[in-house]
Each structure stands twice: as structure tokens, then as C-alpha cells.
C-alpha positions, -999 to +999 in steps of 0.1 A: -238+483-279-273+485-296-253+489-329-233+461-327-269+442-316-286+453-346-256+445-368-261+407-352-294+406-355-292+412-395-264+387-401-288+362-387-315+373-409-294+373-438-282+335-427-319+327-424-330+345-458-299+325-480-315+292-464-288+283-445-299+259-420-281+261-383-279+218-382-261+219-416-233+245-412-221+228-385-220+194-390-202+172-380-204+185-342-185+158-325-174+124-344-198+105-363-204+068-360-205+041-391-220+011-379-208-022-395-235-046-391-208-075-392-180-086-364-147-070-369-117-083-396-142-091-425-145-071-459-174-047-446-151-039-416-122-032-429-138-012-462-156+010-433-121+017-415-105+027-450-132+052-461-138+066-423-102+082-423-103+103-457-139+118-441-120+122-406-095+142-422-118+162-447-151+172-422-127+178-391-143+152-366-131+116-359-153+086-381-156+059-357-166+024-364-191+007-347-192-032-350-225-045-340-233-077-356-265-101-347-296-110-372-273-114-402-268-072-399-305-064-391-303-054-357-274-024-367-291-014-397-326-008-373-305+010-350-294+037-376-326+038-389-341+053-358-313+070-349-317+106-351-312+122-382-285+145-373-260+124-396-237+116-368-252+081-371-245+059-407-247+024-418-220+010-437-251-018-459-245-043-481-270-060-504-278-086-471-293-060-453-311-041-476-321-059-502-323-096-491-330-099-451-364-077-459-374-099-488-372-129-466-389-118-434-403-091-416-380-068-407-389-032-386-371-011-407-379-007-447-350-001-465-362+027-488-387+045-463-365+046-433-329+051-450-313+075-475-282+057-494-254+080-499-225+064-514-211+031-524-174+029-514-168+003-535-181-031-552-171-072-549-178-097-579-189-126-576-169-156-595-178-193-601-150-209-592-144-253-591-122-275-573-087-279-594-096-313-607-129-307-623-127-315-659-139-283-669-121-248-680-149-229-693-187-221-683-197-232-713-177-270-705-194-266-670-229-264-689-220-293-707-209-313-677-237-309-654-268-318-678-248-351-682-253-354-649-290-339-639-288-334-599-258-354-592-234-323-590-232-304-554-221-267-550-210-251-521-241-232-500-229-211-471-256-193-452-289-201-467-298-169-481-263-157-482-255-135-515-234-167-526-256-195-524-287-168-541-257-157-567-256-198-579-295-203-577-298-175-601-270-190-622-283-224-622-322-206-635-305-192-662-282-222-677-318-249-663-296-265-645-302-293-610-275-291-587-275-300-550-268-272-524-245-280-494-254-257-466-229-241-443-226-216-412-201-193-435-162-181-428-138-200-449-152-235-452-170-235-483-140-226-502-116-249-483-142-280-489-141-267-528-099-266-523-100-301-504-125-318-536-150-326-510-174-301-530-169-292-569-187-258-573-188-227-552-196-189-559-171-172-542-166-131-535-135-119-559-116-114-525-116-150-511-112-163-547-079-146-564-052-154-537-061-192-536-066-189-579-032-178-582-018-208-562-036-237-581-059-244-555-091-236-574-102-229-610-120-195-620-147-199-649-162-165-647-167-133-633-202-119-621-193-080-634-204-062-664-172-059-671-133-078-668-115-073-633-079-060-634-072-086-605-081-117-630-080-103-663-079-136-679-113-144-665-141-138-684-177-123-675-210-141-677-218-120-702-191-131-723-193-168-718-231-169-728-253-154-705-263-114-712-272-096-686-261-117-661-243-092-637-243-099-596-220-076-570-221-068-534-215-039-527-206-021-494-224+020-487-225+042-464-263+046-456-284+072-431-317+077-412-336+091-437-345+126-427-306+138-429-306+165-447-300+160-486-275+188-483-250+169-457-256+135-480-245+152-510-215+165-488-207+132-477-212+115-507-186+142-521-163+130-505-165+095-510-165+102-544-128+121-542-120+093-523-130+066-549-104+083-570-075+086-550-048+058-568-034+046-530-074+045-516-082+025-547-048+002-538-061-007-505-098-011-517-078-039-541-065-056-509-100-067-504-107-072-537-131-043-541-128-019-566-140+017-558-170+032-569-183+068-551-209+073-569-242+099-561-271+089-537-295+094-567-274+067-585-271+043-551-307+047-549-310+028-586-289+001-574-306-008-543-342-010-567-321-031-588-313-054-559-343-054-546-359-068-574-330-096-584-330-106-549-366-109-545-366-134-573-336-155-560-351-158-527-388-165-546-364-195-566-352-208-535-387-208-509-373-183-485-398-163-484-417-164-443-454-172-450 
């Protein structure tokens, strides 16, 4: 018996001299949640459901989603923040919560203090898309058109603040252009006002955009990626219809309190990775008009500064700033 003690007693020493930590060996140790700051049904939802059940099957324990929407996402992403940092809690972000809501008001988390990105699952264009009878079929025509007519055209605006209506003020900086916005509550009535000719202009995700495209409803004048989409490869970038460096995506990633353990992030983010190139994952991603991404938390991390800093100059543009 005091063998067989002393023989335990040295594996545990040898355990604690490789710097083996007890919390990391054994996580997960019951399922892990992934908050979606957003009701149920929507991109971030159903991108959160797709990735949970390659980690399910790889770490052993269930993924659960969590939906808890309120404060445009704010009120789940503080609840993960000071969750403990066990890693059974994560955020699925986008750009809204992290980049934009704590540029336009005070907000009591901090994006970069109180969270560690680990992955992005994947990533949504933006395009500029016009109602059907516009006389334009180029950005470069749509230049043209609107300093003909300084103020007089109208884009579509849902949510003040949202990621489109910042997307078009940035847009409209770059070309010195005057349009008028015309606010909405969001959900699928900016497009369908666009559709019914009651609005001309709208910047709409890749997702909403392709399905009505493809059936004449609406015209596509350019993409908001570095690079071409395989879903509309016809449809130029930004880049390539005059404006360099003009490059806007959401994004949706899985995000944690920021004292997990760099060692179960880089796990995780492992896995997301494998996931991002698995052909049927990247199919469904497609549904949603996301293409995959899994890239490192070091690399997340250069995105969100990125967005931080664009954002923070749309939302300077536009006087949303709380004083």
C-alpha cells in the first residue's frame, strides 16, 4: 500500500513538473455554452449551431447554444465576459458587439481587456446592391448618377448604427458623395422597399442579397471583399471598380472571458480551423452566405483592431458617438 502511494504521489509530481495544469486536461467537464447575442433563425444563430456540432463531436461534451438577445448583443457579450473563465462559457461576436456598440457608448465590458477572440468561423460581404430599374450597372455609373443629383438620392438605413447603414457612410466618404439615409428597425424591410422601388440604394449582407439577385429583383454593383465571391462571381470588388482598399465584412467568432487559458483557446481554435476546411461545413456555411475562415486567435485579434478603428471612424462620420 505505501508503494503504490508513493508511486501516485510521483505521477502527480511528474504531472505538475511537465506543467500540466489540472483545469486544462480535462476540459470540457460538462457541455459548454455559445451564447448568440441575437434571437434565434438569423445568420449568427444558425453559424453558432453549425460549428457547435463538429466541437461536440471532437472535445466529447455537448456545445449548446444560448440565444440571449437585448442591447443590440451587449447584454450576452457582458455576460460571457464575467463569466468564469473555465471556457465552458463563449460568445459567438460579430463586428456589432465588439467593435461598434463600445465606440458608440459606454458599455461595462471592453472588448480587448475582458475577452480573448479565438476563432472566426466564417465571414459575410457586404454588396451595394439598387432597385432593378435604376439606370445604372456599374459603381462607377452610380458615381456618375448621384453627383448629378447632390442629396436628392435616398439609401436604405436599417438600424442606425447597424454594419449596413456604417458600411454606405464609409462608401459615400470615399466616392464625396450626399445621399439621404432612410432609417429602419431591421429584418427584411430595407431590402423589400429596395425590391418594391420605394428606395434606390441599400448595402445589403451577401446572404440576403444573392437569392433575390438571381431572380431580377435587385442589381449587384459591388462586393465589399478583398477579393471575388464564388456565389456572384460576376460581381466585382470595390477595389476593382475604383476604390483600393476599400474592404468591409462581418464576421461571426467564437470569443471567451479573457483569463481562459491560451492553451484550451488554441485547442478550440484548432478545431475550428479543421472545421473551416471540411468541403460539406464550408457547403452549409454557403447557405448563409458565409464563407469559412478558422483562422488563429493571434490573427482574430488583428481583425478586431482593424475594426475597431474603421468602425470608430464610420460612427465619428455619422455623430454617434454619446457625449
Amino acid at each position: 500500500m505505501q508503494t503504490q502511494r508513493v508511486f501516485l504521489a510521483s505521477l502527480v509530481v511528474i504531472a505538475l513538473d511537465a506543467g500540466m495544469p489540472a483545469s486544462s486536461q480535462v476540459w470540457p467537464q460538462k457541455p459548454v455554452r455559445i451564447v448568440v447575442p441575437f434571437a434565434p433563425g438569423g445568420n449568427t444563430d444558425g453559424i453558432a449551431r453549425l460549428i457547435a456540432q463538429p466541437l461536440g463531436e471532437t472535445f466529447g461534451q455537448q456545445f449548446v447554444v444560448e440565444n440571449r438577445p437585448g442591447a443590440a448583443g451587449a447584454t450576452a457579450t457582458e455576460a460571457v465576459a464575467r463569466a468564469p473563465a473555465d471556457g465552458q462559457t463563449l460568445l459567438m461576436g460579430t463586428p456589432s458587439q465588439i467593435a461598434i456598440i463600445p465606440a458608440m457608448t459606454k458599455t461595462s465590458y471592453d472588448p480587448v481587456k475582458d475577452l480573448v477572440p479565438i476563432s472566426v468561423v466564417g465571414t459575410n460581404p457586404y454588396v451595394l446592391v439598387v432597385h432593378i430599374g435604376m439606370p445604372v450597372h456599374t459603381l462607377a455609373e452610380l458615381v456618375d448618377y448621384a453627383r448629378q443629383r447632390p442629396e436628392k438620392l435616398a439609401y436604405a438605413a436599417p438600424v442606425s448604427g447597424g454594419l449596413s447603414h456604417l458600411s454606405m457612410l464609409l462608401f459615400l466618404k470615399r466616392a464625396g458623395l450626399e445621399m439621404t439615409p432612410v432609417s429602419y428597425k431591421g429584418g427584411a424591410a430595407p431590402l423589400a422597399d429596395v425590391i418594391a422601388g420605394h428606395v434606390p440604394i441599400y448595402f445589403a449582407t451577401l446572404s440576403e442579397a444573392v437569392s433575390q439577385a438571381k431572380s431580377g429583383a435587385i442589381r449587384l454593383l459591388a462586393v465589399s471583399s478583398k477579393n471575388r465571391v464564388s456565389q456572384i462571381p460576376d460581381v466585382p470588388t470595390f477595389a476593382e471598380s475604383g476604390f483600393p482598399g476599400f474592404k468591409v465584412l462581418t464576421w461571426n467568432g467564437l470569443m471567451a472571458p479573457a483569463a481562459v487559458s491560451k492553451e484550451t483557446i488554441d485547442r478550440i481554435a484548432k478545431e475550428v480551423s479543421r472545421a473551416a476546411r471540411d468541403a460539406k461545413f464550408g457547403e452549409r456555411l454557403a447557405a448563409f452566405g458565409v464563407d469559412p475562415l478558422g483562422n488563429t486567435s493571434e490573427e482574430f485579434a488583428a481583425m478586431i483592431a482593424a475594426d475597431i478603428a474603421m468602425w470608430g471612424e464610420a460612427i465619428k462620420i455619422a455623430g454617434l458617438q454619446e457625449k
